[in-house]
C-alpha positions as CSV (number, residue, x, y, z in Angstrom):
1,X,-1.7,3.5,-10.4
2,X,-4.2,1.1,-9.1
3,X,-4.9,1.1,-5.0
4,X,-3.3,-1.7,-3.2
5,X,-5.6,-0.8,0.2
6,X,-9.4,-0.8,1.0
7,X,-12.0,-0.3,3.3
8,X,-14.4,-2.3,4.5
9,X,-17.0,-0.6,3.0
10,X,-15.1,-1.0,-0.6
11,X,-14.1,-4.5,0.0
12,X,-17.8,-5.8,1.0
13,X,-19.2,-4.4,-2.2
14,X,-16.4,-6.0,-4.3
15,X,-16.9,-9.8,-2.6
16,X,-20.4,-8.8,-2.8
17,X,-21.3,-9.7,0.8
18,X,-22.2,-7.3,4.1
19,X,-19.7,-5.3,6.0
20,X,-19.9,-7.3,8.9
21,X,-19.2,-10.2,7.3
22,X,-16.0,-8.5,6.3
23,X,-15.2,-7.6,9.9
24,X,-16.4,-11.2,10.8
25,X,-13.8,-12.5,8.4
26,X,-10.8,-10.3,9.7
27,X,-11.8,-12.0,13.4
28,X,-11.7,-15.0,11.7
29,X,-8.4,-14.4,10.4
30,X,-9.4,-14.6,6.5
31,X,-8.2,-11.2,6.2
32,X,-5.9,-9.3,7.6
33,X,-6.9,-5.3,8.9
34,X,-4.3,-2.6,8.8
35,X,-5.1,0.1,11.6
36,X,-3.7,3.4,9.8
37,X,-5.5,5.6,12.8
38,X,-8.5,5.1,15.0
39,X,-10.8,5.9,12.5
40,X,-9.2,4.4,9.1
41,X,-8.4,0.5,8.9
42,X,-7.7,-0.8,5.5
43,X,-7.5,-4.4,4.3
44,X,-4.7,-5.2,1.3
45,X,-6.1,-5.7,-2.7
46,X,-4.0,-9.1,-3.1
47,X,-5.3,-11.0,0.4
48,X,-8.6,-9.7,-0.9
49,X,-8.4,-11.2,-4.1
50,X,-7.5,-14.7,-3.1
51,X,-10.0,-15.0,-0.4
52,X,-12.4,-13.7,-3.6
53,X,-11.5,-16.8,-5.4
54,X,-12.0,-19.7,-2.3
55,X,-15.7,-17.6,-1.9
56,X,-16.3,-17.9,-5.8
């Protein structure tokens, strides 16, 4: 079974681009954070994915 959520960590080295540009984007509203607890927020494989393809 393949993960549907990630961190930010996970999803800055799959877009290839800095953590805080990920957290930049979720203020931007080009993705979409998940709070699962104050210390875990995730961000969902598939919104991940299509914003991959408008950066590529």
């Amino acid at each position: 079974m393949e993960k549907r959520y990630y961190r930010a960590k996970e999803v800055a080295v799959y877009l290839g681009v800095s953590i805080t540009t990920i957290w930049n984007y979720a203020k931007e509203g080009k993705l979409t954070a998940k709070k699962l607890s104050t210390q875990a927020t995730v961000f969902d494989i598939k919104e991940i994915e299509k914003l991959f393809e408008e950066v590529a």
